[in-house]
Each structure stands twice: as structure tokens, then as C-alpha cells.
N, C-alpha and C positions, 0 to 999 in steps of 0.2 A: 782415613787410611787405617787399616786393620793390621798391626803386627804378626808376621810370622810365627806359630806357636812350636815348638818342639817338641816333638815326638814323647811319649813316655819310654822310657829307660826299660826296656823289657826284662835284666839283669836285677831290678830292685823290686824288693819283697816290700806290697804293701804293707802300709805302717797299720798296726794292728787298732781300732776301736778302743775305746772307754766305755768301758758299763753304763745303761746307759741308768739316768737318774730312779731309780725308785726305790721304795720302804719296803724292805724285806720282813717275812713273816718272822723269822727266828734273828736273834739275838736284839730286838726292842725293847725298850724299857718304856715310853710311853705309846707314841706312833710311829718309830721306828723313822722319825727325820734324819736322826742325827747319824743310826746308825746306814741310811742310805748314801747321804755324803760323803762320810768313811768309807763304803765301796765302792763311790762314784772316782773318790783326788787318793783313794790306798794310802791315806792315812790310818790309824788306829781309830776303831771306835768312842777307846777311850780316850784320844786328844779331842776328839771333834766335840764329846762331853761336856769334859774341861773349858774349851771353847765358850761353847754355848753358854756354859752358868757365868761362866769370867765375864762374858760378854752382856749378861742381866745387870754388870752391877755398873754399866757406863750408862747414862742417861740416850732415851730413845727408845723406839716402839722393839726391841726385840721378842718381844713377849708375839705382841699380835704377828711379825713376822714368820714367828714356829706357825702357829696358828693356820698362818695363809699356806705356806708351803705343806703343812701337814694335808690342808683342804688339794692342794693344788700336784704334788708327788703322788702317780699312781701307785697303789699297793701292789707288790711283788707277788711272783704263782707260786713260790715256793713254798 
């Protein structure tokens, strides 16, 4: 048995997108990871930074993880 769906709300304004994941060319300091997560969650650059070194000093691969995503976030056309 398949539930009844209901109609879309023709009154409501779709909910707008999130940028989507990638390394922008300008404001990088290494490959531009960090600052692409900063414009992915509109945090600040410089928290997502902060993050990341704070985050070097807990035990665990965070090192190779920049590494992957740096390999793995397409670079931005701008």
C-alpha cells in the first residue's frame, strides 16, 4: 500500500542551495580546503583554520585526511 502524497505548497519559496563543496582560487593559504568548507557551513575562514591546526594536536590521521580531501575537492573557476 502506497501513501497519499501531498501536493507541493505552490505559496512556498524554495529553500535556497548550499554552495556547493570546492577550493576556491583566491583567499588559500595551502589548497584552499579549508577555505572551501568556510564557504560551503559560512563559517569564517579563519575559524575553519583554527579548527584544523586545534585539531592536529588530538591523536588520529588528520594530517592524511587534508591530504585526501585536498586530492578529492574539485578546484573552483574562479
Amino acid at each position: 500500500m502506497s501513501t497519499p502524497t501531498m501536493p507541493a505548497d505552490p505559496t512556498r519559496a524554495p529553500t535556497p542551495r548550499a554552495p556547493r563543496l570546492r577550493r576556491p582560487r583566491r583567499g588559500r593559504m595551502i589548497a584552499g580546503v579549508c577555505a572551501g568548507i568556510a564557504e560551503r557551513t559560512d563559517l569564517s575562514v579563519r575559524q575553519v583554520r583554527l579548527l584544523a591546526v586545534l585539531s592536529c594536536l588530538l591523536p588520529g590521521p588528520q594530517f592524511v585526511g587534508y591530504l585526501i580531501l585536498w586530492a578529492v575537492i574539485p578546484a573552483g573557476d574562479d
